[in-house]
N, C-alpha and C positions, 0 to 999 in steps of 0.2 A: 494789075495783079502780077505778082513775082512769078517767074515760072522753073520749079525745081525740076533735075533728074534724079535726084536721090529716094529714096523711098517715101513710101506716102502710106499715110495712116489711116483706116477708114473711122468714122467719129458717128457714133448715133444718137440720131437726135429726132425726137418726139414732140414737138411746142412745149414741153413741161419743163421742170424746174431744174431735174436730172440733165436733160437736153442741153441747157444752157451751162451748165456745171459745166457737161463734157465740150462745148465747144468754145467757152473761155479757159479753160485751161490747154486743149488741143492749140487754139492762136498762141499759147505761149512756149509751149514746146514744139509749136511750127519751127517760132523765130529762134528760139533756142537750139534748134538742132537742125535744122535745115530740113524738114520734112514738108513735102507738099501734103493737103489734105482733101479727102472723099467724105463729105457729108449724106449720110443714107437715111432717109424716110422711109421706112416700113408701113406700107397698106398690105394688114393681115389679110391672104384668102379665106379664110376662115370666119372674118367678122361677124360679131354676131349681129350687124346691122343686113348681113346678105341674107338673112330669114329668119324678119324678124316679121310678127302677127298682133294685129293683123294688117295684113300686105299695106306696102304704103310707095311699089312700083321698086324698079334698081336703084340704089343709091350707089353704085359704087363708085359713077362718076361724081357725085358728091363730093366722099372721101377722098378720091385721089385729088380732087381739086383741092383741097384742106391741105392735102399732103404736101402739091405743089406750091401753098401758101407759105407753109412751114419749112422749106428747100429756101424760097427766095428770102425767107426772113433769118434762116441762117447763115445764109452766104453775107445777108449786110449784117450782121451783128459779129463776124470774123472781121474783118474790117479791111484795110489796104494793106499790100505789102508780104502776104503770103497768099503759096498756089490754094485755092480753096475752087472746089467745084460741087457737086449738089446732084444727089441721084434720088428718086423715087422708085419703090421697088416691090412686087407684090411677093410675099414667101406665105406659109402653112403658120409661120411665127418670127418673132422681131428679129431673134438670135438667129433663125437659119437666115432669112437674107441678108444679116450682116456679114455673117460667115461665106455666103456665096458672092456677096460684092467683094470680101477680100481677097477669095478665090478669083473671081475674073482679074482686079486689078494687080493681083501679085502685093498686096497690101503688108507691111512690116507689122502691125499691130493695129487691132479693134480696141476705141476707146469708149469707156461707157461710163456715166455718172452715177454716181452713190443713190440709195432709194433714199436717202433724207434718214429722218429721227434722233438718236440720241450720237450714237455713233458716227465717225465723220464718213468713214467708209462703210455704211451699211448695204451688203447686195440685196438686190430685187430679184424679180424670178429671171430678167436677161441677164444681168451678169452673174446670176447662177447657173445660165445655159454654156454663158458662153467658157466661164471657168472649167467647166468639168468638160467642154467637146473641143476646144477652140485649135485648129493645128498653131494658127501665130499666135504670137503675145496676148494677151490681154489687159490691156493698161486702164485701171479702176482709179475716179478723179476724187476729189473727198468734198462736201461741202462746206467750203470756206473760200476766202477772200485767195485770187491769186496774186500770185508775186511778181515782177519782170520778168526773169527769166529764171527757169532752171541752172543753176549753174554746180549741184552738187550731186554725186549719185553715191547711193547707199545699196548694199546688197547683204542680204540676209544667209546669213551659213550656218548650217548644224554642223555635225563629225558623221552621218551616216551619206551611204553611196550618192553620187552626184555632187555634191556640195563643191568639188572641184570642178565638175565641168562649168554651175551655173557663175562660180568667181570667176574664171577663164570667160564666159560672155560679159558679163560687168568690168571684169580688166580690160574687154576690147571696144565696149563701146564706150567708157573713161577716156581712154586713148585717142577714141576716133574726134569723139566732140571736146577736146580737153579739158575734162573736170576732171576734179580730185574724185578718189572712190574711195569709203568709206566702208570697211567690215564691221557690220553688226552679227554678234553671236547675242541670240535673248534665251534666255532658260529662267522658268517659274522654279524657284527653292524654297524649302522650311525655314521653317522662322529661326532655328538653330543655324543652318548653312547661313542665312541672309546677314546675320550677325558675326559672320566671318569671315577678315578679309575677302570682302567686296562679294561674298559667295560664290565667287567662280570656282567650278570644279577646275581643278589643276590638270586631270588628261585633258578635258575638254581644250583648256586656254592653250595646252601645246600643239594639241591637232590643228586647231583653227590656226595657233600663230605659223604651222609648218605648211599650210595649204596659203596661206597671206605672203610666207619667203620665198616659194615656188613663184607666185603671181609677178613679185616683184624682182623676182632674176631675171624675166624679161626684158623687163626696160625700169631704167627710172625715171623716163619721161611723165608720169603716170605717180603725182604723190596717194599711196596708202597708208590709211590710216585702220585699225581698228578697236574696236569697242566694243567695251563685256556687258550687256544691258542683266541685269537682274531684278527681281522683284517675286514677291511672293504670289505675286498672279502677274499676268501677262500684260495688265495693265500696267500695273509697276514697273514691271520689267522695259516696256516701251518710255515709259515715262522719265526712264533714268536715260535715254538714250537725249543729246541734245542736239533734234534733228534741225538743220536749217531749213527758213522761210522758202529757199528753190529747192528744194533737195525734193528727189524722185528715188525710191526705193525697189530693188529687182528683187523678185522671192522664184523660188525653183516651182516645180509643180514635184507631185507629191510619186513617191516610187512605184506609186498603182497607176499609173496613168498607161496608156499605150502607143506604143511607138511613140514620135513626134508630136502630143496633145498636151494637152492642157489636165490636171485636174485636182485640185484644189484640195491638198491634204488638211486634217486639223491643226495643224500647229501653226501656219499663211492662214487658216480661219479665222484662227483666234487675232491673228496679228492685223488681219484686216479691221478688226471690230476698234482696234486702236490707234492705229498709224496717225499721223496727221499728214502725211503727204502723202501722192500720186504713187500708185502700186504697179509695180508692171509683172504679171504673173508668167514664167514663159515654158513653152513647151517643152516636156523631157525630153532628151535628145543623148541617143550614145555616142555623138559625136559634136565638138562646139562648131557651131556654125554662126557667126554674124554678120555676114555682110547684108547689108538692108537690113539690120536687126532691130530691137524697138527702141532704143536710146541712139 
């Protein structure tokens, strides 16, 4: 086992199908980015195996035995070559022990897998807890096949408040791990706008490209690129975007969220139902901060 100092991601994982999602894609943004990782197994106190009728004695050492089961089969299905460690943990629910294993370890970001169905990124009721409470990142994996490595990052901007601070996080974690960063602006238009020149609104294209020249007076270490996604619904709109095989996408949280959290506006809802890559949702913040950040 490799042994990082750098930040470390906690990953949850359940024996299901999500579980495995989020911890094949976590081993590739291990090695991708040099993150060690925190495997968490949730035994709910709550279960409703603790009383259940009619009586059939404690099981809970049962379950946590299952749980333990499910620890040592994640740590070998991570494989050789990244820090990977394995916790069992009893919470009230999945999302708060996740959230208080990130809290103890000083965790950079909680990863969780899609609920499955049609959508690649469909959330379940955890990564709907943890979207809406989360103080770190929450990085949402999709179901499909992964790639080597991450090597591209995309970050999502509107023209209202924040939009500069979340480009200023994606300018510096671009930096830190040297990818290229990628500006997507996506806006659903009528079928009259969508028939013209490329439907971008023209204040919008200048706002985003004057928030993209700020980014880029920093350094030119750092190739930006951006791109006007449109489409008459938000599928469309993603669809026109030609996102690469590693590419990992950063979306802001939404302007209601509070202090430093997380909380998952509709316009990142809708873009979840369609992405095809790894989502990293991050907390509002009136101040950019990323060192240990989730990319």
């Amino acid at each position: 086992m490799t042994t990082t100092e750098g930040p470390r991601y906690v990953v949850a994982y359940d024996g299901g199908d999500r579980g495995r999602d989020a911890l094949r894609w976590s081993a590739v943004l291990a090695r991708s980015l040099g993150v060690g990782l925190d495997v968490v197994v949730v035994v709910r106190s709550d279960d409703p195996f603790s009383g259940v009728y009619p009586p059939v004695g404690d099981v809970t050492g049962v379950i946590t035995e299952q749980a333990r089961g499910w620890a040592d089969e994640a740590l070998a299905a991570i494989g050789p070559g990244v820090d990977a460690r394995a916790d069992v943990r009893t919470a009230g629910s999945v999302a708060e022990g996740l959230l208080d294993a990130a809290t103890e370890t000083g965790a950079a970001a909680v990863v969780v897998g899609a609920d499955g169905g049609v959508n690649p990124l469909g959330v379940g009721s955890v990564a709907r807890a943890l979207l809406h409470a989360s103080p770190v990142p929450v990085l949402l994996v999709p179901r499909r096949e992964t790639p080597e490595r991450v090597d591209h990052l995309y970050v999502a901007v509107g023209t209202r408040p924040g939009a500069a601070a979340v480009l200023a996080e994606a300018w510096q974690a671009a930096a830190r791990n040297g990818l290229p960063l990628h500006v997507v602006n996506l806006v659903e238009v009528d079928r009259a706008a969508s028939d013209t020149a490329a439907g971008a609104d023209p204040d919008a294209v200048t706002r985003v490209q004057a928030l993209v020249e700020d980014v880029r007076s920093r350094s030119a270490a750092v190739p930006v690129s951006v791109e006007m996604g449109r489409g008459r619904t938000m599928a469309e709109a993603v669809g026109s975007i030609d996102w690469a095989a590693g590419g990992l996408l950063i979306v802001g949280s939404s302007r209601l969220a509070q202090g430093r959290q997380t909380f998952l506006g509709p316009t990142a809802a809708r873009i979840l139902r369609h992405v095809p890559v790894p989502v990293v949702v991050v907390p509002r913040s009136t101040s950019v901060s990323t060192s240990g950040g989730a990319a």
